[in-house]
C-alpha angles and dihedrals in degrees: 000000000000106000122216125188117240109236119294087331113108080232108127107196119195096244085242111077129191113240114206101180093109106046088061081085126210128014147093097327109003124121104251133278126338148191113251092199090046091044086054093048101050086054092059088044090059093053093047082056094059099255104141108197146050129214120198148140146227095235090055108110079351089279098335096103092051098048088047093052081053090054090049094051093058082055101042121099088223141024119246131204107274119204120173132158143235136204094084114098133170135229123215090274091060091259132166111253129174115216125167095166112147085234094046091052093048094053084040098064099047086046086067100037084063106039088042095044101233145124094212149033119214101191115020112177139187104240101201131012091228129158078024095194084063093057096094090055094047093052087053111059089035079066089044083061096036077058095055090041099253089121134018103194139028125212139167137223131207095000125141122233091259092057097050084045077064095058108041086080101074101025140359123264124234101187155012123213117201132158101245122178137138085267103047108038103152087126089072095066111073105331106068091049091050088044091061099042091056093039089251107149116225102235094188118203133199086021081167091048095242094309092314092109096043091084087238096105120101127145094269096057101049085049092057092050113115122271085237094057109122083220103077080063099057129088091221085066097046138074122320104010096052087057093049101046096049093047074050092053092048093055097050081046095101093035087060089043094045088065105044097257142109133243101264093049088051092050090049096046089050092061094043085053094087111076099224088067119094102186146334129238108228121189141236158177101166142055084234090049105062095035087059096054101037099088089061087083089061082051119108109181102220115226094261086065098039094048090043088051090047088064102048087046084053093053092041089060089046092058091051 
Protein backbone atom coordinates (compact mmCIF):
# COMPACT_ATOMS: atom_id res chain seq x y z
CA UNK A 1 0.00 0.00 0.00
CA UNK A 2 1.40 3.55 -1.07
CA UNK A 3 2.60 5.38 2.39
CA UNK A 4 2.15 9.34 2.96
CA UNK A 5 3.59 11.30 5.92
CA UNK A 6 1.15 13.10 8.14
CA UNK A 7 2.11 16.82 8.32
CA UNK A 8 5.19 17.73 9.88
CA UNK A 9 4.70 14.21 12.36
CA UNK A 10 7.11 11.47 11.48
CA UNK A 11 3.62 9.42 11.33
CA UNK A 12 3.40 7.54 7.63
CA UNK A 13 -0.14 6.51 7.13
CA UNK A 14 -0.96 4.00 4.39
CA UNK A 15 -3.07 6.41 2.28
CA UNK A 16 -6.00 3.93 3.00
CA UNK A 17 -7.43 4.40 6.73
CA UNK A 18 -9.82 2.22 8.68
CA UNK A 19 -13.22 4.16 9.75
CA UNK A 20 -14.70 2.87 12.50
CA UNK A 21 -17.94 5.33 12.84
CA UNK A 22 -20.43 2.48 11.75
CA UNK A 23 -19.54 -0.27 13.54
CA UNK A 24 -20.42 1.95 17.05
CA UNK A 25 -23.70 0.77 16.33
CA UNK A 26 -26.88 2.51 17.14
CA UNK A 27 -27.42 6.41 18.32
CA UNK A 28 -28.07 9.64 17.37
CA UNK A 29 -26.42 9.49 14.24
CA UNK A 30 -25.09 5.88 13.72
CA UNK A 31 -26.01 3.81 11.04
CA UNK A 32 -28.24 1.06 12.68
CA UNK A 33 -27.49 -2.01 14.45
CA UNK A 34 -24.11 -4.07 14.20
CA UNK A 35 -22.24 -7.20 14.98
CA UNK A 36 -19.84 -6.77 17.38
CA UNK A 37 -17.91 -10.17 16.25
CA UNK A 38 -18.20 -9.14 12.74
CA UNK A 39 -17.05 -5.11 13.76
CA UNK A 40 -13.74 -6.85 15.53
CA UNK A 41 -13.05 -8.90 12.72
CA UNK A 42 -13.13 -6.30 9.82
CA UNK A 43 -10.55 -4.36 11.88
CA UNK A 44 -8.17 -7.24 11.83
CA UNK A 45 -8.93 -7.68 8.29
CA UNK A 46 -7.76 -4.12 7.59
CA UNK A 47 -4.53 -4.68 9.22
CA UNK A 48 -3.99 -7.92 7.49
CA UNK A 49 -4.48 -5.80 4.44
CA UNK A 50 -1.80 -3.70 5.21
CA UNK A 51 -3.78 -0.66 6.38
CA UNK A 52 -1.81 0.61 9.28
CA UNK A 53 -3.94 2.86 11.16
CA UNK A 54 -7.48 3.38 12.90
CA UNK A 55 -9.51 6.53 13.24
CA UNK A 56 -12.20 6.70 15.75
CA UNK A 57 -14.00 8.75 18.34
CA UNK A 58 -15.23 8.84 21.40
CA UNK A 59 -18.98 9.89 20.27
CA UNK A 60 -19.10 6.92 17.97
CA UNK A 61 -21.58 4.44 19.39
CA UNK A 62 -21.32 6.88 22.20
CA UNK A 63 -17.98 5.12 23.37
CA UNK A 64 -18.64 1.55 21.79
CA UNK A 65 -16.20 2.03 18.69
CA UNK A 66 -13.70 2.96 20.63
CA UNK A 67 -13.92 0.21 23.15
CA UNK A 68 -14.16 -2.47 20.02
CA UNK A 69 -11.09 -1.11 18.34
CA UNK A 70 -9.59 -1.74 21.88
CA UNK A 71 -10.74 -5.37 21.72
CA UNK A 72 -9.33 -5.69 18.58
CA UNK A 73 -6.04 -4.30 19.60
CA UNK A 74 -5.48 -7.12 22.45
CA UNK A 75 -6.05 -9.55 19.40
CA UNK A 76 -3.90 -7.68 16.57
CA UNK A 77 -0.08 -8.95 15.66
CA UNK A 78 0.85 -5.77 15.57
CA UNK A 79 -0.13 -2.53 16.90
CA UNK A 80 -1.48 0.39 14.25
CA UNK A 81 -1.54 4.32 14.58
CA UNK A 82 -4.62 5.22 16.31
CA UNK A 83 -5.99 8.46 15.84
CA UNK A 84 -9.77 9.38 17.49
CA UNK A 85 -11.40 12.73 18.38
CA UNK A 86 -13.11 14.72 21.32
CA UNK A 87 -15.51 17.51 21.61
CA UNK A 88 -18.70 15.14 21.23
CA UNK A 89 -20.23 14.20 24.44
CA UNK A 90 -23.52 12.43 25.38
CA UNK A 91 -26.59 13.22 28.05
CA UNK A 92 -28.32 10.73 29.75
CA UNK A 93 -30.79 10.29 26.68
CA UNK A 94 -28.00 9.41 24.51
CA UNK A 95 -27.97 13.09 22.95
CA UNK A 96 -25.78 14.64 21.15
CA UNK A 97 -23.93 17.41 23.25
CA UNK A 98 -20.67 19.85 22.15
CA UNK A 99 -18.36 20.56 24.77
CA UNK A 100 -14.59 22.22 24.27
CA UNK A 101 -14.10 23.10 28.13
CA UNK A 102 -10.35 22.79 29.22
CA UNK A 103 -11.80 20.23 32.19
CA UNK A 104 -14.22 18.14 29.57
CA UNK A 105 -11.07 17.50 27.03
CA UNK A 106 -8.96 16.46 29.62
CA UNK A 107 -11.38 13.83 30.92
CA UNK A 108 -11.97 13.19 27.47
CA UNK A 109 -8.67 12.04 26.63
CA UNK A 110 -8.07 9.54 29.63
CA UNK A 111 -11.71 8.24 28.89
CA UNK A 112 -10.24 6.93 25.49
CA UNK A 113 -7.02 5.86 26.59
CA UNK A 114 -9.08 3.32 28.81
CA UNK A 115 -11.59 2.29 26.93
CA UNK A 116 -9.07 2.03 23.90
CA UNK A 117 -6.20 0.31 26.04
CA UNK A 118 -3.39 2.46 25.33
CA UNK A 119 -0.86 4.52 26.74
CA UNK A 120 -0.85 6.91 23.83
CA UNK A 121 -2.57 8.52 21.31
CA UNK A 122 -0.97 9.17 18.35
CA UNK A 123 -3.66 11.65 16.58
CA UNK A 124 -6.12 13.32 18.97
CA UNK A 125 -8.41 15.72 17.17
CA UNK A 126 -10.83 18.11 17.89
CA UNK A 127 -13.92 16.80 16.17
CA UNK A 128 -16.03 19.98 15.88
CA UNK A 129 -15.17 23.54 16.40
CA UNK A 130 -18.04 23.98 18.43
CA UNK A 131 -18.65 26.26 20.71
CA UNK A 132 -16.03 28.01 18.56
CA UNK A 133 -15.32 30.64 20.99
CA UNK A 134 -14.09 27.64 23.28
CA UNK A 135 -11.27 26.29 20.41
CA UNK A 136 -8.38 28.13 21.80
CA UNK A 137 -8.98 26.45 25.35
CA UNK A 138 -9.35 23.19 24.05
CA UNK A 139 -6.01 23.38 22.05
CA UNK A 140 -4.58 24.23 24.80
CA UNK A 141 -4.98 22.02 26.99
CA UNK A 142 -4.78 19.08 23.98
CA UNK A 143 -0.88 20.60 23.86
CA UNK A 144 -0.81 20.50 28.04
CA UNK A 145 -1.38 16.33 27.44
CA UNK A 146 0.76 16.11 24.37
CA UNK A 147 3.15 17.49 26.94
CA UNK A 148 2.62 14.60 29.50
CA UNK A 149 2.64 12.07 26.65
CA UNK A 150 -0.91 11.23 26.61
CA UNK A 151 -1.07 12.39 22.98
CA UNK A 152 1.66 12.99 20.17
CA UNK A 153 -0.12 14.88 17.66
CA UNK A 154 -3.04 17.32 17.43
CA UNK A 155 -5.21 17.61 14.73
CA UNK A 156 -8.41 19.14 13.93
CA UNK A 157 -12.01 17.99 11.80
CA UNK A 158 -14.38 19.90 10.12
CA UNK A 159 -12.48 23.56 10.89
CA UNK A 160 -12.18 26.61 8.24
CA UNK A 161 -8.93 28.17 7.38
CA UNK A 162 -9.60 30.94 9.57
CA UNK A 163 -10.10 28.59 12.66
CA UNK A 164 -7.11 26.70 12.24
CA UNK A 165 -5.52 30.15 11.64
CA UNK A 166 -6.77 30.35 15.44
CA UNK A 167 -4.93 27.67 16.50
CA UNK A 168 -1.56 27.88 14.92
CA UNK A 169 -0.74 30.44 17.60
CA UNK A 170 -0.37 28.25 20.56
CA UNK A 171 0.67 24.68 18.81
CA UNK A 172 1.20 23.30 15.60
CA UNK A 173 -1.26 21.57 13.83
CA UNK A 174 -0.79 18.11 12.46
CA UNK A 175 -3.98 17.70 10.49
CA UNK A 176 -6.72 18.71 9.10
CA UNK A 177 -10.31 16.21 8.80
CA UNK A 178 -12.78 17.10 6.21
CA UNK A 179 -15.44 15.08 4.51
CA UNK A 180 -14.09 15.07 0.80
CA UNK A 181 -16.06 13.03 -2.21
CA UNK A 182 -16.97 13.68 -5.80
CA UNK A 183 -20.33 15.05 -4.34
CA UNK A 184 -19.16 17.36 -1.52
CA UNK A 185 -15.84 19.24 -2.74
CA UNK A 186 -15.93 22.34 -0.90
CA UNK A 187 -12.27 21.43 0.38
CA UNK A 188 -10.98 22.15 -2.90
CA UNK A 189 -11.71 25.57 -2.75
CA UNK A 190 -9.41 27.33 -0.46
CA UNK A 191 -8.29 24.45 2.42
CA UNK A 192 -6.22 21.93 0.61
CA UNK A 193 -4.14 24.70 -0.95
CA UNK A 194 -3.59 26.34 2.55
CA UNK A 195 -2.86 22.73 3.99
CA UNK A 196 -0.12 22.35 1.85
CA UNK A 197 1.24 25.44 2.15
CA UNK A 198 1.49 25.08 5.99
CA UNK A 199 2.53 21.38 5.80
CA UNK A 200 -1.12 20.37 7.25
CA UNK A 201 -2.03 16.78 5.69
CA UNK A 202 -5.76 16.35 4.21
CA UNK A 203 -7.04 13.24 6.13
CA UNK A 204 -10.58 12.88 3.83
CA UNK A 205 -13.41 11.13 5.28
CA UNK A 206 -16.74 9.45 3.65
CA UNK A 207 -14.54 9.34 0.01
CA UNK A 208 -17.48 7.01 -0.97
CA UNK A 209 -20.00 9.50 0.33
CA UNK A 210 -21.46 7.07 3.15
CA UNK A 211 -22.08 3.85 0.44
CA UNK A 212 -23.84 6.34 -2.34
CA UNK A 213 -20.63 6.05 -4.85
CA UNK A 214 -20.10 1.93 -4.37
CA UNK A 215 -22.73 1.19 -6.98
CA UNK A 216 -24.53 -0.70 -4.34
CA UNK A 217 -27.38 2.06 -3.74
CA UNK A 218 -30.93 1.57 -5.36
CA UNK A 219 -34.34 2.55 -3.85
CA UNK A 220 -34.78 -0.31 -2.42
CA UNK A 221 -31.96 -0.24 -0.61
CA UNK A 222 -32.17 3.15 0.91
CA UNK A 223 -36.19 1.99 1.96
CA UNK A 224 -34.95 -1.09 3.91
CA UNK A 225 -32.52 0.91 5.78
CA UNK A 226 -33.26 1.05 9.34
CA UNK A 227 -35.32 3.48 10.67
CA UNK A 228 -32.21 4.38 12.93
CA UNK A 229 -29.61 5.09 9.62
CA UNK A 230 -28.26 8.65 9.87
CA UNK A 231 -28.77 8.62 6.21
CA UNK A 232 -32.48 9.09 5.89
CA UNK A 233 -31.56 12.22 7.45
CA UNK A 234 -29.23 13.34 5.05
CA UNK A 235 -29.89 15.65 1.54
CA UNK A 236 -27.44 13.53 -0.37
CA UNK A 237 -30.16 10.57 0.16
CA UNK A 238 -33.13 12.54 -0.76
CA UNK A 239 -34.86 14.06 -4.13
CA UNK A 240 -33.29 15.24 -6.29
CA UNK A 241 -29.58 14.31 -5.35
CA UNK A 242 -30.27 10.35 -4.90
CA UNK A 243 -31.55 10.34 -8.46
CA UNK A 244 -28.77 12.03 -9.63
CA UNK A 245 -26.15 10.24 -8.06
CA UNK A 246 -27.25 7.22 -8.92
CA UNK A 247 -27.88 8.32 -12.79
CA UNK A 248 -23.55 9.71 -11.73
CA UNK A 249 -22.55 6.24 -10.51
CA UNK A 250 -23.88 4.74 -13.36
CA UNK A 251 -21.95 6.75 -15.57
CA UNK A 252 -18.29 6.09 -13.75
CA UNK A 253 -19.52 2.63 -13.84
CA UNK A 254 -17.33 1.57 -17.05
CA UNK A 255 -14.46 3.77 -16.05
CA UNK A 256 -14.27 1.72 -12.81
CA UNK A 257 -14.78 -1.58 -14.97
CA UNK A 258 -12.10 -0.49 -17.83
CA UNK A 259 -9.40 -0.70 -15.20
CA UNK A 260 -10.14 -3.85 -13.34
CA UNK A 261 -11.80 -2.10 -10.08
CA UNK A 262 -14.73 -1.66 -8.57
CA UNK A 263 -16.81 1.47 -7.77
CA UNK A 264 -15.73 2.14 -4.24
CA UNK A 265 -12.02 1.82 -5.10
CA UNK A 266 -12.62 4.45 -8.15
CA UNK A 267 -14.38 6.91 -5.89
CA UNK A 268 -11.29 6.60 -3.17
CA UNK A 269 -8.84 6.85 -5.42
CA UNK A 270 -10.59 10.01 -6.85
CA UNK A 271 -10.27 11.67 -3.84
CA UNK A 272 -6.11 10.33 -3.17
CA UNK A 273 -5.51 11.66 -6.53
CA UNK A 274 -4.83 15.07 -5.36
CA UNK A 275 -1.52 15.32 -3.90
CA UNK A 276 -2.37 17.42 -0.81
CA UNK A 277 -4.34 14.50 0.46
CA UNK A 278 -2.68 12.10 2.72
CA UNK A 279 -5.20 9.52 3.08
CA UNK A 280 -8.26 8.84 2.98
CA UNK A 281 -10.59 7.33 5.79
CA UNK A 282 -12.49 4.62 4.30
CA UNK A 283 -15.60 2.81 6.35
CA UNK A 284 -16.82 -0.74 7.58
CA UNK A 285 -18.63 -2.83 9.00
CA UNK A 286 -17.27 -6.27 7.43
CA UNK A 287 -14.21 -8.22 6.95
CA UNK A 288 -15.42 -8.18 2.72
CA UNK A 289 -15.90 -4.83 2.89
CA UNK A 290 -12.74 -3.53 3.64
CA UNK A 291 -10.94 -5.96 1.71
CA UNK A 292 -12.82 -4.78 -1.17
CA UNK A 293 -11.93 -1.22 -0.78
CA UNK A 294 -7.86 -1.51 0.50
CA UNK A 295 -6.16 -1.57 -2.95
CA UNK A 296 -7.48 1.56 -3.56
CA UNK A 297 -5.01 2.74 -1.92
CA UNK A 298 -2.16 0.89 -5.01
CA UNK A 299 -4.75 2.90 -7.74
CA UNK A 300 -3.51 5.98 -9.57
CA UNK A 301 -6.23 7.27 -11.75
CA UNK A 302 -4.13 8.38 -15.21
CA UNK A 303 -5.04 11.79 -16.65
CA UNK A 304 -7.54 10.25 -19.54
CA UNK A 305 -9.93 8.93 -16.31
CA UNK A 306 -9.55 12.03 -14.04
CA UNK A 307 -10.30 14.42 -16.73
CA UNK A 308 -13.39 11.99 -17.99
CA UNK A 309 -14.70 11.96 -14.28
CA UNK A 310 -14.28 15.74 -14.14
CA UNK A 311 -16.86 16.01 -16.73
CA UNK A 312 -19.32 13.95 -15.48
CA UNK A 313 -18.81 15.69 -12.09
CA UNK A 314 -19.38 19.07 -14.18
CA UNK A 315 -22.91 17.71 -15.78
CA UNK A 316 -24.01 16.10 -12.35
CA UNK A 317 -23.85 19.69 -10.70
CA UNK A 318 -25.81 21.11 -13.73
CA UNK A 319 -28.57 18.88 -13.19
CA UNK A 320 -28.82 19.99 -9.23
Amino acid sequence: MQIRKLGYTDLKLTTVGLGTWAIGGPWQWGWGPQDDDEAIAAILASLDAGINWIDTAAVYGLGHSEELVGEALKKASHKPIIATKCSLLWNDKKEKVSCLKAESIRRECHDSLKRLGIETIDLYQIHWPEPEEDIEQAWEEMAKLAKEGKIRYLGVSNFSVEQIKRLQKIHPVASLQPPYSMLHRDVEDELLAYCAQNEISVVAYSPMQRGLLTGKFSPERLASLPLDDHRRKSSDFHEPQFTATLELVEKLRPIAERNGRTLAQLSISWVLRRPEVTAAIVGARKPEQILETAPASDWDLNEEDIEQIEQLLIEHQAKL
